[in-house]
ZAMARGU-4260 file (C-alpha; in steps of 0.2 Angstrom, whole numbers, plus 5000, padded with zeros to 4 digits):
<rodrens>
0) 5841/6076/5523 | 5851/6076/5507 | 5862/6060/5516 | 5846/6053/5520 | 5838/6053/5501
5) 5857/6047/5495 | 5856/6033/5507 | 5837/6030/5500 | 5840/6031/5482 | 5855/6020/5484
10) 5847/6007/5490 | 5832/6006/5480 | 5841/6007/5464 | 5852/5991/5472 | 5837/5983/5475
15) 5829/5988/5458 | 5845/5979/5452 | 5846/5963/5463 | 5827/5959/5457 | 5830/5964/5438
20) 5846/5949/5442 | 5834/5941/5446 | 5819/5938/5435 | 5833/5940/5421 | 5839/5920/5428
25) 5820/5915/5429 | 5819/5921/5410 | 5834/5914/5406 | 5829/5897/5416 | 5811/5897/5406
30) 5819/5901/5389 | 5832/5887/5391 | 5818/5875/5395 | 5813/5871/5380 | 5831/5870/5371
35) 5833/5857/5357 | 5847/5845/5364 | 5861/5846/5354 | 5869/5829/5348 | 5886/5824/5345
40) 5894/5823/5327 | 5903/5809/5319 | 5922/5807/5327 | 5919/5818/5341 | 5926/5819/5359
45) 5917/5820/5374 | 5923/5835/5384 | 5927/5834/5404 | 5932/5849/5409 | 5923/5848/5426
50) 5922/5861/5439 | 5915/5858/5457 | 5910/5846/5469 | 5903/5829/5465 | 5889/5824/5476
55) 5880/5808/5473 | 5867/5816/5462 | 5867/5834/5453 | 5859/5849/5466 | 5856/5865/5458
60) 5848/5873/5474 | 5860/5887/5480 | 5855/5888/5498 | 5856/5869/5502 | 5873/5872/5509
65) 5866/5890/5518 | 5878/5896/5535 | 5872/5908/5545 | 5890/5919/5541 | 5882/5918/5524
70) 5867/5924/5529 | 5873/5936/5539 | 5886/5944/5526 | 5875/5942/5510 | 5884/5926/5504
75) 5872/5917/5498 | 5875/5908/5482 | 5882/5890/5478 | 5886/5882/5462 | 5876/5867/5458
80) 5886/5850/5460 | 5891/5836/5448 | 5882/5823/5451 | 5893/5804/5452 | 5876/5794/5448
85) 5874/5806/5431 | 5892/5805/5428 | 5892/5785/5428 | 5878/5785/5416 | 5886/5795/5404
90) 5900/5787/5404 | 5891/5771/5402 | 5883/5777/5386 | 5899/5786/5378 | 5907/5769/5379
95) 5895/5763/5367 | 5892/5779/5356 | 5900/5778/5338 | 5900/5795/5337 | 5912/5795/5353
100) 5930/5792/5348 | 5936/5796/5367 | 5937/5809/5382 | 5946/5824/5385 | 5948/5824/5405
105) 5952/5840/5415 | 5950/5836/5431 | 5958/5852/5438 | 5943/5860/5448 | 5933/5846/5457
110) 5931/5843/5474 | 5927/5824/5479 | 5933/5811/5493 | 5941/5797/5492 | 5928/5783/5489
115) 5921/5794/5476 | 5938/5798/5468 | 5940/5778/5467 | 5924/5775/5460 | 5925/5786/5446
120) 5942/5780/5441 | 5933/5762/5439 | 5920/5770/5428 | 5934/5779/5419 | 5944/5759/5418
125) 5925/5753/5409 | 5927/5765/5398 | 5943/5761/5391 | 5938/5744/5390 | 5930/5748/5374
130) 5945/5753/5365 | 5943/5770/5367 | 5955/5783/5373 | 5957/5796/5386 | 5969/5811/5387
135) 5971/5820/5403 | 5977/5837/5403 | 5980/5847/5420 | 5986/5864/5423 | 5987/5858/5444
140) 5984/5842/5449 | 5980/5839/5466 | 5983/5821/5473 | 5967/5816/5472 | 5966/5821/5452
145) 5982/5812/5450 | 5973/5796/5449 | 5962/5799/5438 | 5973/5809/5428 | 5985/5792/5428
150) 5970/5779/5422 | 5971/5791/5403 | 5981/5785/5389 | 5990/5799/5390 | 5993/5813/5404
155) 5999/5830/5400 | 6002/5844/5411 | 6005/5864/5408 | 6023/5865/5410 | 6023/5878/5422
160) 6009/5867/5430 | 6010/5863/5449 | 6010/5843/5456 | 6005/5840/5473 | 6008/5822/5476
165) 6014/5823/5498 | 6002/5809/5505 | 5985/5812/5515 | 5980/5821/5532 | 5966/5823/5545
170) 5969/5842/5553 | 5957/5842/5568 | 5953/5861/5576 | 5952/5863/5595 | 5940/5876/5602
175) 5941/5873/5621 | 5956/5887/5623 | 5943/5899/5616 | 5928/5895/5623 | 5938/5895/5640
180) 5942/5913/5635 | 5925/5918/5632 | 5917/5911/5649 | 5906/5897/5640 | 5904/5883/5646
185) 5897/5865/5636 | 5890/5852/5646 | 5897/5836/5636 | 5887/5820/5635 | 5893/5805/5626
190) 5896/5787/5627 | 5911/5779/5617 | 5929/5784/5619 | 5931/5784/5599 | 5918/5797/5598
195) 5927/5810/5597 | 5915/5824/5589 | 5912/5830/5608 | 5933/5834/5609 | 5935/5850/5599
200) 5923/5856/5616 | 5935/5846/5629 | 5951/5844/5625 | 5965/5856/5615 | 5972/5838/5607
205) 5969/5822/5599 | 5962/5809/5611 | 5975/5792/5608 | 5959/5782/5603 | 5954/5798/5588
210) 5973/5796/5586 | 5973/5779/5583 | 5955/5778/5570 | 5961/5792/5561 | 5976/5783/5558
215) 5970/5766/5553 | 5956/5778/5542 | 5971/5788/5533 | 5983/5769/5529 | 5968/5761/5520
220) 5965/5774/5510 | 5984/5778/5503 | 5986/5759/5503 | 5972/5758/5491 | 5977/5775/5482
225) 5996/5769/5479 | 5990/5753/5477 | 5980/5759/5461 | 5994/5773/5455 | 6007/5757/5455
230) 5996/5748/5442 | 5994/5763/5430 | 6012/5769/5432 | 6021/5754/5437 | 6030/5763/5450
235) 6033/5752/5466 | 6023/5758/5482 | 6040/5759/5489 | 6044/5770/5478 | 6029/5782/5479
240) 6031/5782/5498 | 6049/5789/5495 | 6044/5803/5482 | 6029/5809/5495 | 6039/5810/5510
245) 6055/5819/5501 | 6043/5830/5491 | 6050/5823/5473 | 6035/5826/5463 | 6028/5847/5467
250) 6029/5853/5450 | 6025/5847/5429 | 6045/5844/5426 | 6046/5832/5443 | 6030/5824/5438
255) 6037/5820/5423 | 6053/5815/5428 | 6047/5802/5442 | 6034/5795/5429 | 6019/5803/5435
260) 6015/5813/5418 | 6019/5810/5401 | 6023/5825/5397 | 6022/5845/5396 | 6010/5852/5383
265) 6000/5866/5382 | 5984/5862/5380 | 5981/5868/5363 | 5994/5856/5357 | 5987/5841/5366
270) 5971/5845/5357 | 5979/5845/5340 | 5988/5829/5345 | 5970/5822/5348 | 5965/5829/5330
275) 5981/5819/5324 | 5977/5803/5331 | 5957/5805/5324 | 5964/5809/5307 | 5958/5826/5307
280) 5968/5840/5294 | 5978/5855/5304 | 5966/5868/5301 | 5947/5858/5305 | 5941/5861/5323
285) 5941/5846/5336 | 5924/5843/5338 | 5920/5840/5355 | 5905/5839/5364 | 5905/5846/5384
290) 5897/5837/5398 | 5882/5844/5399 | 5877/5844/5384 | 5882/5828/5382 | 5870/5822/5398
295) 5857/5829/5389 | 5861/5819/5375 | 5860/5804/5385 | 5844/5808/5397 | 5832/5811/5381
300) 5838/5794/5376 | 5832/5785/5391 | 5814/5776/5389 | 5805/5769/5402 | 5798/5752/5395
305) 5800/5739/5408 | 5784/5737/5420 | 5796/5732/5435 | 5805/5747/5443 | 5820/5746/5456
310) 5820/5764/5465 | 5836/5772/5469 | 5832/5783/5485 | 5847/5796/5487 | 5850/5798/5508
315) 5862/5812/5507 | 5870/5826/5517 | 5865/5827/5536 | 5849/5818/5545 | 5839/5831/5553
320) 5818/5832/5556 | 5815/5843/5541 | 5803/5841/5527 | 5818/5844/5515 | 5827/5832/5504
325) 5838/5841/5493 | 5857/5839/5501 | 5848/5833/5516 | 5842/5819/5524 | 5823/5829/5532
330) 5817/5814/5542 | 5798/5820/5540 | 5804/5819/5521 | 5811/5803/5519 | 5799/5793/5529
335) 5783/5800/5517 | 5793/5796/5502 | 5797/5778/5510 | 5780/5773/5515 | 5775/5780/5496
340) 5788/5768/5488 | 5779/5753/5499 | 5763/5757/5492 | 5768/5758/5474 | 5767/5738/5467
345) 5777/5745/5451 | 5793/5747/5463 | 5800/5727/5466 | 5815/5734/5478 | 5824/5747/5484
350) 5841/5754/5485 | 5846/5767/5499 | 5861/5776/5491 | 5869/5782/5508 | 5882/5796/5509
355) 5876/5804/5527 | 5886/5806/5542 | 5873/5807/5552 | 5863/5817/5563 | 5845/5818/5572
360) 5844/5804/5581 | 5826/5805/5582 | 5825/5806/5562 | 5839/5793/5560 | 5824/5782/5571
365) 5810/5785/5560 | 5817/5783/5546 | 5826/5767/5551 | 5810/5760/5558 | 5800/5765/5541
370) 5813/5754/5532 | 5810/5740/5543 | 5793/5741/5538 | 5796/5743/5521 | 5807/5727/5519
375) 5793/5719/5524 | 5785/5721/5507 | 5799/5721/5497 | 5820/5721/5496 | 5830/5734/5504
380) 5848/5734/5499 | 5861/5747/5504 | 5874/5755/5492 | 5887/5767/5504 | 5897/5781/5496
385) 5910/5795/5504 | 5900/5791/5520 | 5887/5781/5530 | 5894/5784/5549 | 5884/5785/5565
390) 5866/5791/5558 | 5871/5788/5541 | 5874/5770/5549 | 5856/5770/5558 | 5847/5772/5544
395) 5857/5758/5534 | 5857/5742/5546 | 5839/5736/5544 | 5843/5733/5523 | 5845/5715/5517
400) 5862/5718/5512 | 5874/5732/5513 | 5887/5735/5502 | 5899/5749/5503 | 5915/5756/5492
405) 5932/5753/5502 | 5937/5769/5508 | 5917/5773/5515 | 5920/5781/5530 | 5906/5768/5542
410) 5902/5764/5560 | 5904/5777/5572 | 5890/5768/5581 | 5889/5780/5596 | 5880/5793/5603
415) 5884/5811/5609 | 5874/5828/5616 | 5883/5845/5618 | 5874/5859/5629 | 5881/5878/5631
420) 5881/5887/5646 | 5880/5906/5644 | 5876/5911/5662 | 5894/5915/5666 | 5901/5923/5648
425) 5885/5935/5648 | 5885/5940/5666 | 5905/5944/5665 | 5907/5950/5647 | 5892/5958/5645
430) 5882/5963/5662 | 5867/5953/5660 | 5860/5944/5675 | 5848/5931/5677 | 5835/5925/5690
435) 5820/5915/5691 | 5808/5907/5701 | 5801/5889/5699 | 5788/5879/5705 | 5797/5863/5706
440) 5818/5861/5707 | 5822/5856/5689 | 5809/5866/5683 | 5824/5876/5670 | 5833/5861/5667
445) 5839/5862/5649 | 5841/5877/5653 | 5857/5888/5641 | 5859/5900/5655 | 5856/5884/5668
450) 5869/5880/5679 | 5866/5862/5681 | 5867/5853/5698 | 5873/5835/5698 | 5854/5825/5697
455) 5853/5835/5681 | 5871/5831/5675 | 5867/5813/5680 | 5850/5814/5670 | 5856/5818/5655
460) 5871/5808/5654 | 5857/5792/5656 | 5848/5799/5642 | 5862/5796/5632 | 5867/5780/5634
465) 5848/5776/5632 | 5852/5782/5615 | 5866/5772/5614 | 5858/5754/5620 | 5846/5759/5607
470) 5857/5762/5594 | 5865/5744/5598 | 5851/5736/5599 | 5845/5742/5580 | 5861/5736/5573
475) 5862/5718/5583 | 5843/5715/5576 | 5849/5722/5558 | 5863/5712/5558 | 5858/5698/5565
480) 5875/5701/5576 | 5874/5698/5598 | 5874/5715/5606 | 5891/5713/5617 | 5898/5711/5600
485) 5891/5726/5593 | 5897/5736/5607 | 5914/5727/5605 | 5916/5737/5585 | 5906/5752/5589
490) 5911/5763/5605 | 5910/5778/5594 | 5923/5771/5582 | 5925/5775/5561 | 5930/5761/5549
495) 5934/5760/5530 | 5922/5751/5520 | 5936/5737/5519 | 5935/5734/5540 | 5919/5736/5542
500) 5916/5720/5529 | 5929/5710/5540 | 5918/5715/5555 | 5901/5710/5548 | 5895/5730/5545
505) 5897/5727/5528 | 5892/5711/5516 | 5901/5714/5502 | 5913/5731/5493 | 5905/5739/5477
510) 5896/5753/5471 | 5878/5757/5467 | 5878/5745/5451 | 5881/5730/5464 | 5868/5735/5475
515) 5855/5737/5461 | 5861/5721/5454 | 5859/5712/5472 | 5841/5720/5473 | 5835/5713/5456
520) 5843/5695/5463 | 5833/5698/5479 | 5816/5703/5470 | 5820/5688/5457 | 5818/5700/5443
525) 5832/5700/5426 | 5828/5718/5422 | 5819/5735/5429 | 5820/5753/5427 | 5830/5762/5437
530) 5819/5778/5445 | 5829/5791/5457 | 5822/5798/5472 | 5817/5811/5478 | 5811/5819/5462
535) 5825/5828/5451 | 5819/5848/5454 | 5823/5858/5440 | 5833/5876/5444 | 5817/5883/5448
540) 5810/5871/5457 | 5827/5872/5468 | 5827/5892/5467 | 5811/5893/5475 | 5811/5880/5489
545) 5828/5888/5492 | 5818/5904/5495 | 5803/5897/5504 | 5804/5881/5508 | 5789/5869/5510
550) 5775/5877/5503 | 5763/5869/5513 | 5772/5873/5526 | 5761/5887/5537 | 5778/5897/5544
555) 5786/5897/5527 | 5769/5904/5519 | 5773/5918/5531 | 5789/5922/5525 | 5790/5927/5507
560) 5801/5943/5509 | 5820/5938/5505 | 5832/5946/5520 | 5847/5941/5527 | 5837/5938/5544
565) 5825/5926/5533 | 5840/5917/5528 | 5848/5916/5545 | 5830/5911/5554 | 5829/5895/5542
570) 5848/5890/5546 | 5841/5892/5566 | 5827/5882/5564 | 5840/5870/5555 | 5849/5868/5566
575) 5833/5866/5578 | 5829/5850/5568 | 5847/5841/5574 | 5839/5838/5589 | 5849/5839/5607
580) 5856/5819/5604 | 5865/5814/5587 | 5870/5801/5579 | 5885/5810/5569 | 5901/5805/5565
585) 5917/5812/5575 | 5916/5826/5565 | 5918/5835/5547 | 5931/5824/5541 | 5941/5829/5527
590) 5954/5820/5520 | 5968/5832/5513
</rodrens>
């Protein structure tokens, strides 16, 4: 009894605790509402220390990103992101901000990819453009951070700092050897040899044809990497090449020495060489103003004014036939807000900002077929980031133009299904048995624990190149392209921004400015407001749909409590939502 009420009062008082936590963030988030934003003094620098990802728009939900193993083991936090269409803007008004003298960059702790990386150098290349400068500091400088390290005026780095500067790689993980272990089986549906998402569940290797994309994918993107460090250094490409493959540059001294960094400081002292060069006396502080206070800054200056507005829809994360649309593309979501835009006479065009890699095919329809209908009324353009493949693609081909970055990932017009079998691995691993009776032959068909015959095999494998003719058939009519020569391009296969323009899946390579531009062009207006969608949620707003999801949402009114088997019931249904066919990329594909 005395273990029992240990156990009890333990608990309560953790529980006492987690929702004191709790309501102390609410407090915090409702006092902080009303903060005065605090503007930047004469001869200050704007502060980027950034930590975290950068996502095309800010998220401060911390369960957009929930996994079941998260769930399951209590993990159930995320930090909120750095938004790249935020970050632009600030930029943008920094560079004409006389109370900004120039940036301090510390670029240490982000996570981005490629197109992203080179689109935020550009930005950081506009700013300097107004005379301003930028110092880089970095205590570890990953590859990625060495470009934009490299566009500053100056680069310093710790002196015990670490360099990494040894190339780019795609590491694929094969699961067939395990599965084969464990007695399950996957019944593997797809049509094009390059789509090679369905491999990890059939092969233990890389497929020639994955072999071959991911290495066409991985030289455009170091050609357009070394290609950039050559015109902020002046070191040849040759060069670069040499010093990745023999490891020159690992550490602060070798990236000094090869021209990589100007030099060790601490970063104290590059600070009081930034108080120098603003004529500052030794013992005043630097004034600097951090990012976030700075965006602040610069959101309570934007007035809306102009009667025409251009929406910018953001399509990111993966397509599924949720209502959600925070980190991810709910079909039921995007088509509601689509159909609203059309209705609303204020909007004069649209841009889809897509950084997807696809998903539900049924979503990735529904939404393609509401953007059909909505270019009726009025201009659709395009704008692709990190990624618009397979789905991602789906939901892009019908817009009047498309326009991606270089290194976007695209294509992957293909089609795939993946369906376990249980039967065997339950009955020998763990005793269970099954049997049934039915009322026609294919009554179970679909079945997890269904051992399929070959009508059923046969069945489903036409299902899918249904799917796949579909698929075809939306980007020949998008395009305005023959479907032979569709299928020639798409077979599953990935392309960089760069060959999908030289192959007619892209018009022309640019970021989101150019597709707002071309939308204005297309709806013959010289100005508009720019308006985001879906609706900025504020950390509340995130909190609480994070807990509960769609409150008009009958289920989710249900289920108020927060538990572990909440949380992992919602990633189930999740995963639900994907449907049996996708429209995915290959797979999660991170460039190292």
């Amino acid at each position: 009894m005395k273990t029992f009420f240990k156990i009890f009062f333990a608990c309560l008082f953790a529980l006492g605790t987690a929702f004191f936590l709790f309501f102390a963030i609410l407090i915090g988030v409702f006092s902080g509402s009303g903060t005065k934003v605090l503007k930047p003094e004469a001869n200050s620098v704007l502060n980027l220390t950034l930590k975290g990802e950068i996502t095309d728009r800010a998220y401060n939900n911390p369960f957009r990103n929930l996994s079941p193993l998260g769930a399951l083991t209590g993990s159930i936090t995320d930090e909120s992101t750095i938004g790249l269409y935020e970050l632009k803007e600030v930029l943008k008004y920094a560079k004409t901000d006389d109370h900004i003298k120039g940036i301090y960059l510390n670029m240490d702790e982000i996570e981005t990819a490629p197109a992203t990386m080179f689109d935020l150098r550009s930005s950081l290349e506009d700013f300097k453009k107004s005379g301003k400068f930028i110092y880089a500091y970095s205590n570890s400088s990953t590859e990625k951070n060495l470009l934009l390290n490299n566009i500053a005026d100056k680069f310093y780095m710790n002196p015990l700092g670490d360099c990494e500067f040894d190339g780019f790689a795609i590491q694929r993980s094969y699961m067939k050897g395990l599965y084969d272990k464990l007695n399950v089986e996957f019944k593997v549906f797809y049509v094009g040899e390059y789509k090679s998402a369905t491999e990890s569940f059939r092969r233990t290797d890389m497929s020639p044809e994955d072999r071959l994309q991911n290495t066409v994918l991985l030289n455009d993107i170091s050609g357009e990497y070394l290609s950039d460090l050559n015109k902020s250094t002046g070191i040849s490409v040759d060069s670069l090449k040499i010093m990745q493959d023999d490891l020159s540059v690992m550490s602060a001294p070798e990236a000094v020495k090869y021209g990589l960094a100007d030099g060790m400081k601490y970063e104290d002292d590059v600070k009081d060489e930034i108080k120098e060069k603003l004529g500052y006396k030794k013992k005043d502080d630097l004034k600097m103003i951090t990012y976030s206070k700075y965006k602040d800054v610069v959101k309570s200056k934007k007035t809306s004014l102009n009667e025409n507005k251009i929406a910018l829809v953001f399509a990111e994360g993966e397509i599924n036939d949720s209502k959600e649309d925070e980190g991810t593309v709910g079909g039921e979501a995007y088509v509601k807000m689509l159909r609203k835009l059309a209705k609303d006479d204020a909007v004069k065009g649209v841009v889809l900002r897509v950084n997807s890699p696809g998903g539900s095919a049924f979503a990735s329809e529904q939404i393609n077929h509401e953007i059909e209908k909505l270019k009726a009324k009025k201009p659709v353009v395009v704008s692709m980031g990190n990624y618009a493949a397979s789905g991602g693609y789906y939901i892009s081909a019908n817009a009047d133009k498309i326009i991606a970055e270089p290194s976007t990932i695209s294509g992957s017009i293909g089609i795939f299904g993946i369906i376990p079998n249980f039967r065997k691995a339950l009955n020998e691993k763990a005793g269970v048995t099954f049997d049934e009776v039915k009322t026609a032959k294919h009554a179970n068909y679909l079945n997890l624990t269904n051992d399929w015959d070959e009508v059923e095999l046969t069945k489903m494998q036409q299902h899918v190149e249904y799917g796949y003719s579909v698929f075809l058939d939306r980007v020949a009519k998008g395009r305005k392209m023959d479907t032979a020569a569709v299928n020639k391009i798409a077979r599953g296969r990935v392309w960089t921004g760069v060959d999908a323009k030289n192959i007619g899946l892209v018009d022309e390579l640019g970021g989101m400015e150019l597709a707002i531009q071309r939308v204005k062009e297309l709806a013959k207006i010289k100005s508009a407001d720019v308006v985001t969608y879906p609706k900025e949620k504020t950390l509340m707003e995130s909190l609480l749909s994070g807990f509960m999801g769609d409150d008009k949402d009958d289920q989710t009114k249900m289920l108020k409590n927060l538990t572990p088997q909440l949380l992992y019931l919602r990633q189930l249904e999740r995963i639900k939502s994907l449907g049996i066919l996708r429209y995915s990329m290959p797979y999660e594909l991170t460039v190292k």
